[in-house]
N, C-alpha and C positions, 0 to 999 in steps of 0.2 A: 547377918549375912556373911558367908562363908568369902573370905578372897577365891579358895579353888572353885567354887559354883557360881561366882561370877564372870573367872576369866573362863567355863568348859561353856558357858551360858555365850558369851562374847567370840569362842573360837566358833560355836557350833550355828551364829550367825551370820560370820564371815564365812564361811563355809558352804552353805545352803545356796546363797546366791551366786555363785562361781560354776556351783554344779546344775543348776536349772535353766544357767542363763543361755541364748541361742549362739553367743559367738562363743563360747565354750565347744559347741559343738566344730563348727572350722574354727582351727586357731588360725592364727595371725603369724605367719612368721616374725621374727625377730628381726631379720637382715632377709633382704633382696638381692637377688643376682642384678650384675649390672645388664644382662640382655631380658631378663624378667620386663627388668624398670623402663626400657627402651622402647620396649615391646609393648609396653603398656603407652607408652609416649607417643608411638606411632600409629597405634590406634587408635586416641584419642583425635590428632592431627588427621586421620584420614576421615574420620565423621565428622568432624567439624569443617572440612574440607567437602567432602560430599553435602554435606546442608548447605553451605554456601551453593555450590553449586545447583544446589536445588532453587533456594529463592533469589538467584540470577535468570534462572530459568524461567521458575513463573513472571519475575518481574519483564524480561524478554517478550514473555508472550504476551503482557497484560499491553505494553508497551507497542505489540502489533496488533493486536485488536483494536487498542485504543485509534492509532495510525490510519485502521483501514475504516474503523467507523466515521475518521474525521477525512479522509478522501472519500466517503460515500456520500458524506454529508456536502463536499466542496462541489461534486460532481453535480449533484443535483441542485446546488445553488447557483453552476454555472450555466446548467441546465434551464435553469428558471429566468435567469439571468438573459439567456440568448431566449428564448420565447418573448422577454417582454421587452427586448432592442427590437425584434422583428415585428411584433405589435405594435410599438409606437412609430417603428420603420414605414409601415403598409398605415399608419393612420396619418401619419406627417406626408408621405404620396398624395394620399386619398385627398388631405383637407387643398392642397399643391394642385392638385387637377380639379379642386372643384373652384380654387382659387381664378387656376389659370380660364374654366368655362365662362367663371362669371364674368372678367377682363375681356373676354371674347365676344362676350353680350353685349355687354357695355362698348365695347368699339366696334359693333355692327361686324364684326369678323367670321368666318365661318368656323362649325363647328369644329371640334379636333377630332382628329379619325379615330376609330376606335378601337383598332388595334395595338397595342402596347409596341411602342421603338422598338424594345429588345427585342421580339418577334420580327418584326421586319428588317431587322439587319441581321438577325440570323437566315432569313431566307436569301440574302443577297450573297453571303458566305457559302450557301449550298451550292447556289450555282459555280460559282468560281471554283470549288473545291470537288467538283465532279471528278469521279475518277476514269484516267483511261488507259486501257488494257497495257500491258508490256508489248504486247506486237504492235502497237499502233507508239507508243511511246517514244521505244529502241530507236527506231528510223530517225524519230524526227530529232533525237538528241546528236544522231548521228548528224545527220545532217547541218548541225549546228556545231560541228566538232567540238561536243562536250562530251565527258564521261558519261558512259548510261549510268553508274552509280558511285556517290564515294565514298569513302573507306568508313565500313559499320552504319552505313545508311542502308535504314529498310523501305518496303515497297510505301507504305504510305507516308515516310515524310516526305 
C-alpha cells in the first residue's frame, strides 16, 4: 500500500461527507450580531410567555366550570335541603293537630275549627287595613291637626 493512496483515499472521505451533508447547505455563521442574539432572546421569551399565558387561561376556565358545576350542585342540595325542612315542617304540624284532636277527645272538649289561625288573622288584618280614599282621608287628618303626609311617605303606608 501506497502512503499517497492511502492519504487521496482518507482526504477523499473526509470530503464527501462535508459536501452531502444538509447543514452544508445553510452554513452556520461563525460569530452573531449582538441584536441577531437578542432578537433571538426575545423571541424565545415571548413564546414562552404566550404559552404561559395560555395554560393560565385554560386553568382559569377549568377553574370556572369547575366553580359553577359545584354552585349548581350547592343549589340543588339547598334545594333539596329546604323541600325536606318543609316536609318534615307540614308532617311535625300534621302529627301537632292530630296530637292536639286526640287531647280534645280525651277531655270531652270541642272540636278545633277548621280553618287554619293564619287564615283567620289574616282576615282580621283586612279589615283594619281597608283603604280610604284621599278626599275622605285629607279632612279627617285635618281635623286632627296632623300632616296629610310626611316627608317620602306614599299613599299606602
Amino acid at each position: 500500500m501506497d502512503f499517497a493512496k492511502l492519504m487521496s483515499s482518507e482526504i477523499s472521505k473526509k470530503s464527501q461527507p462535508t459536501s452531502s451533508s444538509p447543514t452544508a447547505a445553510e452554513p452556520t455563521p461563525k460569530y452573531l450580531k449582538r441584536a441577531d442574539f437578542e432578537a433571538q432572546r426575545r423571541q424565545a421569551y415571548q413564546d414562552e410567555q404566550a404559552a404561559l399565558q395560555r395554560s393560565r387561561e385554560a386553568k382559569a376556565q377549568q377553574k370556572r366550570k369547575f366553580e359553577e358545576e359545584e354552585a349548581a350542585r350547592a343549589r340543588t342540595r339547598d334545594e333539596k335541603r329546604r323541600r325536606l325542612a318543609e316536609k318534615s315542617r307540614l308532617r311535625r304540624e300534621e302529627e301537632e293537630v292530630q296530637k292536639e284532636i286526640a287531647r280534645r277527645k280525651r277531655l270531652g272538649l270541642p272540636p278545633l275549627p277548621t280553618t287554619p289561625p293564619a287564615a283567620a288573622a289574616s282576615g282580621d288584618d283586612a279589615e283594619d287595613n281597608k283603604d280610604i280614599p284621599d278626599a275622605q282621608l285629607f279632612p279627617k287628618f285635618r281635623a286632627l291637626n296632623e300632616p296629610i303626609t310626611l316627608f317620602g311617605e306614599t299613599h299606602p303606608q
